[in-house]
Structures are given as structure tokens and as C-alpha cells.
C-alpha positions, 0 to 999 in steps of 0.5 A: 452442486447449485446450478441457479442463483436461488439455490447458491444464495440458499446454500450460502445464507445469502437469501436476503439478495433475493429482496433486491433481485426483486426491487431491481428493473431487469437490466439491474437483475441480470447485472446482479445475478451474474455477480451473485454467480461469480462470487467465490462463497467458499472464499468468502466464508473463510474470510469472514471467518477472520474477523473473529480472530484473536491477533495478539494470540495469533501473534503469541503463537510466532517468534518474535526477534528484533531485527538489524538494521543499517542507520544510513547516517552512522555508516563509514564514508567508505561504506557510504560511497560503496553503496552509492556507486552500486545503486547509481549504477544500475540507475543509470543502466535503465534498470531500475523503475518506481511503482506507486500505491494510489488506489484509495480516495482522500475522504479521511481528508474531506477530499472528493476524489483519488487521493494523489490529486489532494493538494498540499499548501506547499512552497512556493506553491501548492502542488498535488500529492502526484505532482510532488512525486513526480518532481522528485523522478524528475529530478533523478532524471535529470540527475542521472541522464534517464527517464523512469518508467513509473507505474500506477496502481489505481483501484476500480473506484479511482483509475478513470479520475485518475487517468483524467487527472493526468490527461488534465494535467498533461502528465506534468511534462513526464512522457506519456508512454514511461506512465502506465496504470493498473489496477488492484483487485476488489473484495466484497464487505461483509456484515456483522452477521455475514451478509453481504452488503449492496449498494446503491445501484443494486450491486454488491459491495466492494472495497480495495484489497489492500496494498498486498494484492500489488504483487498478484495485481502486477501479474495480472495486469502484465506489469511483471512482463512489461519489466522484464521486457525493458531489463529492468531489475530492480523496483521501488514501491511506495505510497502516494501519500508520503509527501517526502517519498524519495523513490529513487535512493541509490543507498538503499539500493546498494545496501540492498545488492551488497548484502545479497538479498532481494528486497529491502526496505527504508525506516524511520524510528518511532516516535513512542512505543504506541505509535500507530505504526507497524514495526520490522521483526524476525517472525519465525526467523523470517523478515516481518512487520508487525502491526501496531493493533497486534503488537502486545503492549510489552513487547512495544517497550522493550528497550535495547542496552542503549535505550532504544526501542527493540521494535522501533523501526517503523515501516514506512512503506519504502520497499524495495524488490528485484523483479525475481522477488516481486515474481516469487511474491506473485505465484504465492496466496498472501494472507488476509487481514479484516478491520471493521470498517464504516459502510454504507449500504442499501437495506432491504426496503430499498433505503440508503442507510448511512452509518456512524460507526462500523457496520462491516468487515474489509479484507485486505493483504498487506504488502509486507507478508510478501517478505516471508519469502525470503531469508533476509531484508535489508533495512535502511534506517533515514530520518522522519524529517527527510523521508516521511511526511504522510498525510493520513488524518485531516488534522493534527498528526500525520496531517496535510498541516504536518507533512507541508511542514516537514516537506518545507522545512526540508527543501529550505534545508536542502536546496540542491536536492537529495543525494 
């Protein structure tokens, strides 16, 4: 076994490291070497194996069947108010909190900072991604005579911006100690050739990894315990960039419960058949989702006898758990998907090379994995125009243009709230 770090980068055809441990003042050399020594390599090599996975063959190999579904506007009144009533009750009893996904950075956007502090041109006036969410626990407060406990998930290149950004804005009037943050894990990049990358301050290259990891991340981090220690059973998670993101819906809760199961999950149709979107499915008679860069063309076009798409509901990151599912989730390993992404890295001369086009592979879990674990899902079908308003692109679709349309026209249509 290697007992130095010559030796571990010689065994891993890391070797190129040893260019930067040279350029590095003796601070820097030493920061590095305790990072190369902490590298898990076997891990490693078994992600940047990923990246020449073949994903539409993966995906032949399952079985994949449509999966039910509950449109939230053709159920019964009766149905309707059943549902209501369960969920509004264990809202009220303080056993229900929201969690929010808020590790990546607004630079798709032309934004320089935690992507939650973007702003939106909103009326009747501008506010920020966090201050729109946190009107909207607001409101359930104040409806249902509690104070949610929120949790943050930030990332290691976002949590001080973020806490600061608060601090700055002193929590928007929301009580200081119902806010906790924490943060996700970090995997390194990996080159083309399967070197890892450095950045400009002599350490390796890390990225996020990805919105799967919020199970392990809410174990690590004591969220989990904290729960469990204010009776909280049911947990809503969501993304800080849906800018109609209603995390407190007392149907969807009710649906959930009355069907018996452990998670549930909100959905809007797809627009068409190639929608960048994942879509829900049975994979192996499991509840899944399905990326739209690993769902066969084909299979995106099926139609049922009505005409509606077969894989049509869209995941639009509305999940729902029981603490018992989010503790299952936890103790298991999810796993990782690689996309080519954009990084820019140090070169072995010393030079920051920006580059144009992808250069690296992130490794990243996607949260929906975690639903393998688990017979049955609930799916609650909305409508885009009141659930869904993400700000993904800086113009044109699921842009900070859409999402303030969406979001406008549906408070001049719904002065009194939501339900």
C-alpha cells in the first residue's frame, strides 16, 4: 500500500499533480498533499468510468411503465376536502417542515453570487428568489397559526454568501433560530483523459454533488436528528429557483398519507414529447423518473387512448417524505450520473486556461433515485401556470422573463392566496 503521496499519484496516473506541488509555496504544498492523501482513488476511478456510459442502453435493459397519477383539478369535492383536512392537520400539529435546494450559483444567469439571491422584476416589486419563498411560508404561517422550521441546503462555494445574505437582510422578518443551514457534499472534476483538474489557488477541483446527495448531507449534518427532535414527520423539499414553488400544499399531503405511502411528489404535463424535462415512471416496477437525455425518442411520444402523452408528467422537483423515508434514503449509497461540463483549470505551466466548450466530467446523484426505495409514490398532477416558474436560462424558456410572467399573472388571478 502507498504510504506517500509520490507513490499514491504513481499508482493512480496522477503523476501530473507533482508539476503543481512544485510551482506551490510551502503553505500551498502542504494544503495539497493533505488533499491528494485524502482522495478516495478507487472512488474515483469508478466514477470516471461513468462517462462512457451508454444511457439509452442502460435504460433498455429496465422496464419501463407508465405511472398513476392524481390530477389535483378532476378529483371529487368530497376527495378534495378529505385530503385537505389530513394534510392541514399535521400542518397545524408543527409536524411538517420545508427544506430548500440552494447550492448552485446564478452564473447561467449572468449572476454573480448563490443563485437564491438572484432577483426577479416581479410586481409590485422586485424581490429575490429567497424572498419569494419566504413570503410564501409566510403565508402558510400566518394561515395556519404556526412558524415552519426551514432548512437550507447550501454548497461549500455558496453557504458564507448565503448566510451573509440573510444576515443582510435580517432574515426577512422570518425568526432566526426556524433557519438552519447546511451543506452538500463536493466531488472532484475529472478530465477527459482522467486527470484530475486544479484550480487557481493549487487545490483540486470540486463541484457539487448534485441534489441526490441532500439525503446523506441531511444525515451528516444532524438535519435528520434535529427533526426528529421537534416531532416533525412529514418534509417538503424543493428548488430555490421555481419562483411558483408552493411548499406548503396541504393536498399533496393528504394524498400522500391517505394512499399509504412515504413520498410523494408534485407534477406538471409536458409541454411536448422533448421537453428537457425528466418524467415519472415505474423502472422495474419501482417509482422512478427519467431523464429526458436517457429517455429513447419513441417512448417520449407514446400516447394513451386519450391522447395524452404516456410519459408526460414532468418532475418538477416538488417531493415530498416522511422522516422514515428521508432515513431510509440515507443509510443507502444513490447512484452517480456524469454530464461534460465547462471548467476552467490551472495547466501544468501555471496558466489559468478558460475554456469554450466541455473540458470535464461532474459526478452528481439525482435526488429522484432515492425513490427506488420504496414501493409506491404518490403523484399529484397541478398546472404549470401555478406551480412552476423556473428560472434555468438567461432568455427565452424557463427564463427570469418566463417565470416573472408566470408568477404575475398568477397573483393578479389569485389575490387571496393559495389553498
Amino acid at each position: 500500500m502507498a504510504n506517500n503521496y509520490i507513490d499514491v499519484l504513481k499508482e493512480n496516473n496522477q503523476e501530473h499533480l507533482l508539476k503543481y506541488l512544485e510551482m506551490a509555496n510551502e503553505e500551498q504544498k502542504q494544503e495539497l498533499i493533505n488533499e491528494i492523501m485524502d482522495l478516495d482513488f478507487k472512488h474515483i476511478k469508478e466514477l470516471y468510468s461513468l462517462s462512457s456510459r451508454d444511457n439509452e442502453k442502460a435504460i433498455e435493459s429496465c422496464i419501463i411503465e407508465h405511472t398513476k397519477f392524481v390530477d389535483k383539478y378532476k378529483i371529487s369535492e368530497e376527495e378534495f376536502n378529505r385530503y385537505k383536512n389530513i394534510g392541514e392537520e399535521i400542518i397545524k400539529n408543527g409536524e411538517y417542515a420545508v427544506v430548500t435546494m440552494a447550492g448552485g450559483q446564478g452564473t447561467r444567469l449572468g449572476h454573480n453570487g448563490p443563485k437564491g439571491t438572484y432577483i426577479l422584476n416581479v410586481k409590485p416589486e422586485p424581490k429575490s428568489l429567497f424572498e419569494i419563498l419566504v413570503d410564501g411560508i409566510k403565508r402558510a404561517n400566518s394561515k395556519y397559526g404556526i412558524t415552519l422550521n426551514w432548512y437550507i441546503m447550501t454548497s461549500t462555494e455558496n453557504n458564507d454568501k448565503t448566510a451573509q445574505y440573510f444576515e443582510s437582510k435580517n432574515y426577512f422578518g422570518y425568526p432566526k433560530d426556524k433557519i438552519r443551514f447546511f451543506e452538500q457534499g463536493n466531488l472532484p472534476l475529472i478530465s477527459e483523459d482522467g486527470k484530475l483538474l486544479v484550480d487557481e489557488n493549487l487545490h483540486i477541483k470540486y463541484a457539487a454533488d448534485g441534489n441526490g446527495c441532500i439525503y446523506k448531507a441531511m444525515k451528516k449534518n444532524g438535519i435528520l436528528d434535529d427533526m426528529k427532535s421537534k416531532n416533525i414527520k412529514w418534509i417538503f423539499i424543493g428548488s430555490v429557483d421555481n419562483a411558483l414553488l408552493n411548499m406548503v400544499d396541504p393536498i399533496l399531503l393528504g394524498l400522500t398519507v391517505s394512499e399509504g405511502n412515504k413520498i410523494g411528489s408534485k407534477s406538471v404535463v409536458k409541454r411536448s414529447p422533448d421537453e428537457p424535462v425528466g418524467v415519472f415512471c415505474k423502472k422495474n416496477s419501482k417509482p422512478a423518473v427519467i431523464e429526458y437525455t436517457e429517455l429513447p425518442t419513441e417512448m417520449a411520444s407514446e400516447t394513451d387512448e386519450e391522447g395524452e402523452l404516456l410519459f408526460g408528467e414532468s418532475h418538477i422537483m416538488c417531493n415530498l417524505y416522511s422522516l422514515e423515508a428521508l432515513e431510509i434514503i440515507s443509510q443507502n449509497t444513490l447512484p452517480y450520473h456524469s454530464a461534460h461540463k465547462k471548467a476552467p483549470y490551472l495547466d501544468e505551466n501555471g496558466n489559468m486556461i478558460k475554456v469554450n466548450k466541455p473540458n470535464a466530467y461532474k459526478y452528481e446523484a439525482f435526488i429522484f433515485d432515492g425513490f427506488v426505495f420504496f414501493d409506491g409514490i404518490s403523484i399529484l398532477r397541478g398546472r404549470r401556470e401555478e406551480d412552476f416558474a423556473p428560472v434555468k436560462n438567461a432568455e427565452g424558456q424557463d427564463s427570469p422573463q418566463t417565470a416573472v410572467e408566470l408568477y404575475n399573472n398568477y397573483w393578479e388571478n389569485n389575490e387571496n392566496g393559495r389553498m
